[in-house]
C-alpha positions as CSV (number, residue, x, y, z in Angstrom):
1,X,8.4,4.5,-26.3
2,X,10.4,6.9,-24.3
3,X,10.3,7.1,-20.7
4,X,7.3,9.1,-19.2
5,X,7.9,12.0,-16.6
6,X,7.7,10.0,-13.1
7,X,8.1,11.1,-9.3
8,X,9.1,8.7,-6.3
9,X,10.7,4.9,-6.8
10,X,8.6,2.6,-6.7
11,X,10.5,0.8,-4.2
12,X,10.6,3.6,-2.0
13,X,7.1,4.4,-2.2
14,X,6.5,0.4,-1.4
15,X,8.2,1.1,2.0
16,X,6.6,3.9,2.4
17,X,3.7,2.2,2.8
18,X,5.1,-0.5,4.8
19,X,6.2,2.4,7.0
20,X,3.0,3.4,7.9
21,X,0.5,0.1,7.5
22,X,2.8,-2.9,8.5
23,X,-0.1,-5.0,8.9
24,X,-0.7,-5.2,5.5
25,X,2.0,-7.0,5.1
26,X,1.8,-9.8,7.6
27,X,1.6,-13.5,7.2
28,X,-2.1,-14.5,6.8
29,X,-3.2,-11.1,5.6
30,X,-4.4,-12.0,1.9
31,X,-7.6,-14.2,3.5
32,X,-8.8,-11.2,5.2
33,X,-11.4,-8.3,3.7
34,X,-8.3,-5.7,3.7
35,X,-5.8,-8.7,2.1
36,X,-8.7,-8.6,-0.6
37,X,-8.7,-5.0,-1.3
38,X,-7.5,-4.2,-5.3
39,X,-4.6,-2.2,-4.0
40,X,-3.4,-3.9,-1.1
41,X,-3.1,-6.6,-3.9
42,X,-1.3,-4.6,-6.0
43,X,1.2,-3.7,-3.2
44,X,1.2,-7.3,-2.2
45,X,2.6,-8.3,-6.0
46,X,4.9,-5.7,-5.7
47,X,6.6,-6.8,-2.8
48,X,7.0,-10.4,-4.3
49,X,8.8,-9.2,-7.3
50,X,10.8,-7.5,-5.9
51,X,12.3,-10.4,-3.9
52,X,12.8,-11.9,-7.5
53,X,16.4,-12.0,-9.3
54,X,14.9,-10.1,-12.2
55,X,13.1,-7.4,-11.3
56,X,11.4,-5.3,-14.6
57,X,10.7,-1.5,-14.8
58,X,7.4,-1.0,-14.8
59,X,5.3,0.6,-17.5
60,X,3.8,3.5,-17.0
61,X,0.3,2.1,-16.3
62,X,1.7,0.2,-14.1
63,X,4.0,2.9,-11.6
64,X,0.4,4.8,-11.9
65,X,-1.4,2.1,-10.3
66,X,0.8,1.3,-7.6
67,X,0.5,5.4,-6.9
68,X,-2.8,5.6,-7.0
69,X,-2.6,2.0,-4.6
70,X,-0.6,3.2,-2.3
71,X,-2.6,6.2,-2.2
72,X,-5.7,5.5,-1.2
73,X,-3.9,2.3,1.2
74,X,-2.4,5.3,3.3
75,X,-4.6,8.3,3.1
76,X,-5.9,7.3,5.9
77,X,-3.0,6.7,8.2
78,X,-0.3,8.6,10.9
79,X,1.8,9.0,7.8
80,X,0.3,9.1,4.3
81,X,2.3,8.7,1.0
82,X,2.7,11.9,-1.1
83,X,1.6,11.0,-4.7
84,X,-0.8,13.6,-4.7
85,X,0.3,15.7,-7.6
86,X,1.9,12.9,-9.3
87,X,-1.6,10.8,-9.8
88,X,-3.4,13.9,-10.1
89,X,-1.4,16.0,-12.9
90,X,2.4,15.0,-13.7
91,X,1.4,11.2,-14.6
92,X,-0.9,12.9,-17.1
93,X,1.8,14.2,-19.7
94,X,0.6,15.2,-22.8
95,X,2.7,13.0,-24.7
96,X,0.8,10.3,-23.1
97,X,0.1,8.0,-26.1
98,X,-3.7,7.5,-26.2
99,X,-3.9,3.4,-25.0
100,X,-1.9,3.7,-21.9
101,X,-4.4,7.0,-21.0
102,X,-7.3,5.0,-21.5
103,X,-5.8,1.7,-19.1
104,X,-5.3,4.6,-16.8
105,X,-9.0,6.4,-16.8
106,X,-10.3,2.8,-17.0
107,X,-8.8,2.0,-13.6
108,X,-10.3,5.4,-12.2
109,X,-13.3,4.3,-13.2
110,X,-13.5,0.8,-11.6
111,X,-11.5,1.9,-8.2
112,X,-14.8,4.3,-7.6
113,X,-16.4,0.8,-6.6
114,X,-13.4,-0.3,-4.1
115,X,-14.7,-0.6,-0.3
116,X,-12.7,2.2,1.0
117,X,-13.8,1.1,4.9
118,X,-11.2,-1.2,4.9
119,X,-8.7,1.4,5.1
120,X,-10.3,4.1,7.0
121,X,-12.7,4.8,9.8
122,X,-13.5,8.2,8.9
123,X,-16.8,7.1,7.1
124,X,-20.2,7.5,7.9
125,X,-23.1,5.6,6.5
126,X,-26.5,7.0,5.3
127,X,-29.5,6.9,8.0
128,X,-31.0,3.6,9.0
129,X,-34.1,2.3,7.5
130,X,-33.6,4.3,4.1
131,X,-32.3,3.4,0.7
132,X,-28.5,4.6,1.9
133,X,-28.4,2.6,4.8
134,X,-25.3,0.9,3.9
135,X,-23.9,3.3,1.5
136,X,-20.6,4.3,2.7
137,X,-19.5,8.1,2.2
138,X,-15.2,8.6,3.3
139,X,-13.1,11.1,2.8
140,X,-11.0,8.4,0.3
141,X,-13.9,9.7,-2.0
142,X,-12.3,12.9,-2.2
143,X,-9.4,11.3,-3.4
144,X,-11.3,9.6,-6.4
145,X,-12.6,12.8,-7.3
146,X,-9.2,14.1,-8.0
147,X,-7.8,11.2,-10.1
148,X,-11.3,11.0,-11.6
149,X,-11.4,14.5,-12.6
150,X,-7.8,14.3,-13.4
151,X,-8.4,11.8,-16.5
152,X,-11.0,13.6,-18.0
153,X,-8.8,16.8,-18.2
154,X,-6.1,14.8,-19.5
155,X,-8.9,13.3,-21.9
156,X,-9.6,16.3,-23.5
157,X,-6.3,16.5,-25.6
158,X,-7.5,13.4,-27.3
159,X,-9.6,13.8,-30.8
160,X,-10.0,9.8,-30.9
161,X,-13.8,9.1,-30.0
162,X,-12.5,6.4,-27.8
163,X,-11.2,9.0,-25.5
164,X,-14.4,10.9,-26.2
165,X,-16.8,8.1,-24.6
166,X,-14.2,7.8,-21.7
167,X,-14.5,11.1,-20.8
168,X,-18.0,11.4,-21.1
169,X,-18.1,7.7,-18.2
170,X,-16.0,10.1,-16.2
171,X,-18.7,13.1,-16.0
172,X,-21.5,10.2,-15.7
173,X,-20.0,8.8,-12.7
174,X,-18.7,12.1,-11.1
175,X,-21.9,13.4,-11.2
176,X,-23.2,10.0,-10.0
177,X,-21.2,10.3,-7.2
178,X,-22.0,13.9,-6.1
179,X,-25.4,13.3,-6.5
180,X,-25.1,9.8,-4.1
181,X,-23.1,12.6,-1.7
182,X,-26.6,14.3,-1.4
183,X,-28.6,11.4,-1.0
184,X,-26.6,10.6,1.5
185,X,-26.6,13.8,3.6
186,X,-30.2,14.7,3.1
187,X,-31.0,10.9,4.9
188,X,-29.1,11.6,7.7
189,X,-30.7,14.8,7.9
190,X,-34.4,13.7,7.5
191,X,-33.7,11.4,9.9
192,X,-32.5,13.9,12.3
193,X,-28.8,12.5,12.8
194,X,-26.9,15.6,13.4
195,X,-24.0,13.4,14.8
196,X,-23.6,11.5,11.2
197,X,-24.7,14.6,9.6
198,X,-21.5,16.6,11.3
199,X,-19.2,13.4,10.1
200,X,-20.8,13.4,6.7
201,X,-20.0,17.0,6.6
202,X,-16.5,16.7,6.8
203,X,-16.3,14.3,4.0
204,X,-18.3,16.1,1.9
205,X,-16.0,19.3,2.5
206,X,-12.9,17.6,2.2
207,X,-14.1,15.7,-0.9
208,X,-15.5,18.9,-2.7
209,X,-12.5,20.6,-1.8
210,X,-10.1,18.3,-3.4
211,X,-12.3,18.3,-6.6
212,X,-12.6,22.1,-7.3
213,X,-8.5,22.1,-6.5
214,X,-7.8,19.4,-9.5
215,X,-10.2,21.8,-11.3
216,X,-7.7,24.8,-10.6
217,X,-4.7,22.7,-11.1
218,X,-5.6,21.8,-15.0
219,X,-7.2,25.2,-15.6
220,X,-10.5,23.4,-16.7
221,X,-12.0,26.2,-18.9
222,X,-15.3,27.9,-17.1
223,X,-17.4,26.3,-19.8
224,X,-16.8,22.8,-19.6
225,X,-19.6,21.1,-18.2
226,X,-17.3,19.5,-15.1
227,X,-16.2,22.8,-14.2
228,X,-19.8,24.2,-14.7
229,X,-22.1,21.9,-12.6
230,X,-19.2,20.5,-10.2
231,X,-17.6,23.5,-9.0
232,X,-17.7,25.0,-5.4
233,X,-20.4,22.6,-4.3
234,X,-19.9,23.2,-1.0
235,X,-19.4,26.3,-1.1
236,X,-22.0,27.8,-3.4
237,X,-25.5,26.8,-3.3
238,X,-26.9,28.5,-6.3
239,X,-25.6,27.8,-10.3
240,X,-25.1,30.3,-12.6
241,X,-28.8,30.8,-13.4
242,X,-29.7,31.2,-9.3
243,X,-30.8,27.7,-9.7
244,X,-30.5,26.2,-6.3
245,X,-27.6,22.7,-6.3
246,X,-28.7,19.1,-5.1
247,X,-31.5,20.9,-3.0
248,X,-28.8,23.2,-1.3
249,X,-27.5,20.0,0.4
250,X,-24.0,20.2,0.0
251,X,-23.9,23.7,0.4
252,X,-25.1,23.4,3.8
253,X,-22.7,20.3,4.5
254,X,-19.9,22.6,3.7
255,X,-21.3,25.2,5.6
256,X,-22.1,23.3,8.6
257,X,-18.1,22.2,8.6
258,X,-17.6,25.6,9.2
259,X,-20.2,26.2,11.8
260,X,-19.3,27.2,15.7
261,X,-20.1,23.9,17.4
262,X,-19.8,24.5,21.3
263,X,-17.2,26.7,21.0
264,X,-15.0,24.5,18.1
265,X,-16.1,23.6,14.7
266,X,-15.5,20.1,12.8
267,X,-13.3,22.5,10.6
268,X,-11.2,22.7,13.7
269,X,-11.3,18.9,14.5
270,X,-9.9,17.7,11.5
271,X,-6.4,18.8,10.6
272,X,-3.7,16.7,9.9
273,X,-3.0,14.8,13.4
274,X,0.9,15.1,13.0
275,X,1.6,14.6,16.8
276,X,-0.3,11.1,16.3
277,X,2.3,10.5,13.7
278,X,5.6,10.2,16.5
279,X,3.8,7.3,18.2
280,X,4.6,4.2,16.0
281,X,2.1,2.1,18.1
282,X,-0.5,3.3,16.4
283,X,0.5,1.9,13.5
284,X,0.4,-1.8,14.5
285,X,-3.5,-2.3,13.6
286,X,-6.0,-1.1,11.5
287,X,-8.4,-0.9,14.4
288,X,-6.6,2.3,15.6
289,X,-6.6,4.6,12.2
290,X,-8.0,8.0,13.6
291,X,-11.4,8.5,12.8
292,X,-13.2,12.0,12.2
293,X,-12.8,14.2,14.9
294,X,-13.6,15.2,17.3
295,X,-15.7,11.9,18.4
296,X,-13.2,10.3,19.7
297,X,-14.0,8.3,23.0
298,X,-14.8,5.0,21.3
299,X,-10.8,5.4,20.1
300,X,-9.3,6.1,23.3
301,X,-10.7,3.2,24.5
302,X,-10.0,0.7,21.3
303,X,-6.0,2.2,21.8
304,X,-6.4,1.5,25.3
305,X,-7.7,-2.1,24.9
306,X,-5.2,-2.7,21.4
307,X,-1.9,-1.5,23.6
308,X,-2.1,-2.6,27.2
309,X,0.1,-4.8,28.6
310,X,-0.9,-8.5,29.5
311,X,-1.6,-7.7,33.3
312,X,-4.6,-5.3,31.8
313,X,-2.3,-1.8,33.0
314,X,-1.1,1.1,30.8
315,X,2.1,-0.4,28.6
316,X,4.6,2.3,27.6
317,X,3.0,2.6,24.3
318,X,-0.4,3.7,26.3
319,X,1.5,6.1,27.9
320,X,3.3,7.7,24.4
321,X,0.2,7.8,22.9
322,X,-1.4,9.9,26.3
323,X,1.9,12.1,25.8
324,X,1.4,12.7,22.2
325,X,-2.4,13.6,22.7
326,X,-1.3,16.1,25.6
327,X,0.7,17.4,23.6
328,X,-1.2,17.6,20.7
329,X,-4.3,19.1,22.6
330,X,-1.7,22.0,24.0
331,X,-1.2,23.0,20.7
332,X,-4.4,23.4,19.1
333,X,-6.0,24.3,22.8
334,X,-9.6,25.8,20.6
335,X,-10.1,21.7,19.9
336,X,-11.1,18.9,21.6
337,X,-11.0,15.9,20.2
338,X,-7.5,14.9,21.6
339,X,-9.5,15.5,25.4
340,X,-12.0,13.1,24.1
341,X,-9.6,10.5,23.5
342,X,-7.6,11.0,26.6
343,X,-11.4,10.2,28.4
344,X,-11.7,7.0,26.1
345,X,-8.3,5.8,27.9
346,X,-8.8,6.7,31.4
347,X,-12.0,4.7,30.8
348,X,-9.9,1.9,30.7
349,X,-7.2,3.1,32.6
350,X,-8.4,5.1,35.7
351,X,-5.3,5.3,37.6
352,X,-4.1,7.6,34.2
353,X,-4.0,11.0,35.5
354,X,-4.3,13.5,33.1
355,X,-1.7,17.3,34.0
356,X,0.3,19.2,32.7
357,X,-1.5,21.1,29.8
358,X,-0.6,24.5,30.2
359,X,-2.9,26.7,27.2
360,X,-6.0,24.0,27.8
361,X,-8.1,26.0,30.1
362,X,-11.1,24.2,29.8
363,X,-9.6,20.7,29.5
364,X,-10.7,19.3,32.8
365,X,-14.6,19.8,32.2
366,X,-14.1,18.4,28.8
367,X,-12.5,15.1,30.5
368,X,-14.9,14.9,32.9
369,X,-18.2,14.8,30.5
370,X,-19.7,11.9,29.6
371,X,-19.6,10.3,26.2
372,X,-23.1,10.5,25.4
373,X,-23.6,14.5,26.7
374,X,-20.7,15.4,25.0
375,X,-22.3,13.5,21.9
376,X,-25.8,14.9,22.5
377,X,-24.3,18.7,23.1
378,X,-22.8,18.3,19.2
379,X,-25.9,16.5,18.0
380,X,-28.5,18.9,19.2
381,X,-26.6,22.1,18.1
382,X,-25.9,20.5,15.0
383,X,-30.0,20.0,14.1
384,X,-29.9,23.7,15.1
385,X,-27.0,25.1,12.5
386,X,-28.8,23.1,9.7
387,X,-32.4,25.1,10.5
388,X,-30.6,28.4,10.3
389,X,-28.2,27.9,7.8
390,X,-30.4,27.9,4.6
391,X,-31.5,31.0,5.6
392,X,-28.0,32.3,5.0
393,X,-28.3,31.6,0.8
């Protein structure tokens, strides 16, 4: 067979990775949760053969599932692989003989049921004391929905029924998955939890984002029943027939990420951190990936604890990252999750004075609120966006 179209070497992309997560290659690793995470075991075995005097090309299954490994290992990191496009249309040729598509769509489907909380902390769960209490919904869903919708485009091209019945899984468990996205959201809702509701929110718009983009990207016709019951969910509450979508849930999630929250919005909150990336520190654990903004006291004080020195003071590394969230927070002065995190380490570090930000106006009242009324303030006006907003439809 000849060679497939391919993007990035596989032993580049491996360092890449190791770039960005060194942890997950330490000694001791493979015992732990993340050690037993499918792809951190795929870029485990990778690493060992390459350390081997032979070391074979890989087929093209298997450069797509160190890809699609290494992409969901990093999405969640300072520095995140770029495979997007690659696991998402180019490793989808259409000379793809029909076998090695179906290994690939068959691996979509299982990695839906991967625990994704081992490599992020930008999850939330469903509300306590219901059915979806320990359902996890991530933003790493978002990125199964775009390989996931990615095979069954590529699917189509295929006459053989065994490609047929493949696709059809794909719609099943797509529209599984949105549907366990409004369960999800309407619990934390019921129960009141504006807090989870904002985080779930930014999931949900991230995730139904990245779906109606792979949509665009294959030019899925306006018929096809993916394109016709998953497109602009959270966006557009109503179908074609003025039918109202999964109870107008997702529709409100998306619109509550764009919502004015106390002056910002989670829309605001959660770009794409790039002055976190400068400060290699924050690399060294998985306790300190960056979790949805802009609640982020509890990680000022986890990279306060992680990085001070023995004697319990400030280390350098405390004081890059306090540089690179000053500077950060100067740049994007309308948000305020960086301030959050500067509280969360002078929490721990009193003697940490915080100057020098020269377009924050308000960022001394911001340091100087307390976790729980900054908390409340967001809670509270987030119950009230969700009232009003279905009277927007």
């Amino acid at each position: 067979m000849a060679y497939l179209p391919r993007g990035i070497d596989p032993e580049l992309l491996s360092s890449q990775v190791k770039n960005t997560m060194p942890y997950l290659f330490e000694s001791g690793v493979e015992t732990t949760p993340l050690g037993h995470f499918p792809p951190a075991q795929v870029l485990k075995k990778y690493e060992v053969s390459l350390s081997s005097e032979v070391t074979e090309r890989l087929s093209h299954f298997e450069y797509f599932r160190l890809c699609v490994s290494a992409h969901y290992l990093t999405c969640g990191t300072p520095v995140p692989t770029d495979v997007d496009n690659q696991i998402r249309r180019k490793l989808w040729p259409a000379e793809l003989p029909l076998e090695v598509a179906l290994e690939m769509a068959q691996l979509v489907l299982e990695s839906r049921g991967w625990d994704f909380t081992q490599v992020s902390s930008r999850f939330t769960y469903g509300a306590l004391g219901t059915d979806w209490e320990k359902e996890a919904l991530s933003g790493h869903l978002g990125e199964w929905f775009t390989v996931a919708s990615a095979a069954y485009c590529a699917l189509k091209q295929y006459a053989d029924p065994l490609a047929q019945d493949k696709r059809k899984q794909l719609l099943e468990q797509i529209a599984a998955e949105v549907l366990r996205h409004s369960e999800i959201f309407g619990s934390l809702w019921r129960a009141k939890d504006g807090l989870n509701c904002l985080k779930a929110a930014a999931s949900i718009a991230h995730n139904f984002g990245d779906l109606d983009r792979v949509m665009d990207m294959w030019e899925l016709d306006i018929g096809d029943p993916l394109r016709l019951n998953f497109y602009k969910l959270g966006t557009t509450p109503f179908d074609p027939d003025k039918k109202l979508r999964y109870l107008g849930r997702l529709w409100v999630a998306g619109e509550l990420y764009k919502s004015s929250i106390e002056s910002g919005s989670m829309a605001f909150e959660n770009h794409r951190h790039f002055a976190l990336r400068k400060p290699r520190c924050l690399r060294q654990s998985p306790v300190l990936l960056i979790p949805t903004g802009p609640f982020f006291d509890d990680w000022g004080k986890r990279v306060a604890r992680s990085l001070m020195s023995p004697d319990g003071t400030p280390s350098e590394n405390t004081h890059e990252v306090v540089e690179a969230l000053k500077h950060g927070w100067d740049r994007l002065p309308k948000t305020v999750g960086y301030g959050r995190a500067l509280r969360g380490i002078t929490e721990v570090h009193p003697e940490i004075h915080i100057e020098g930000l020269t377009h924050v106006n308000n960022f001394r009242s911001v340091l100087e609120m307390p976790q729980e009324r900054f908390e409340k303030k967001w809670n509270d006006q987030a119950l009230r966006e969700m009232d009003d907003i279905p009277s927007r439809a």
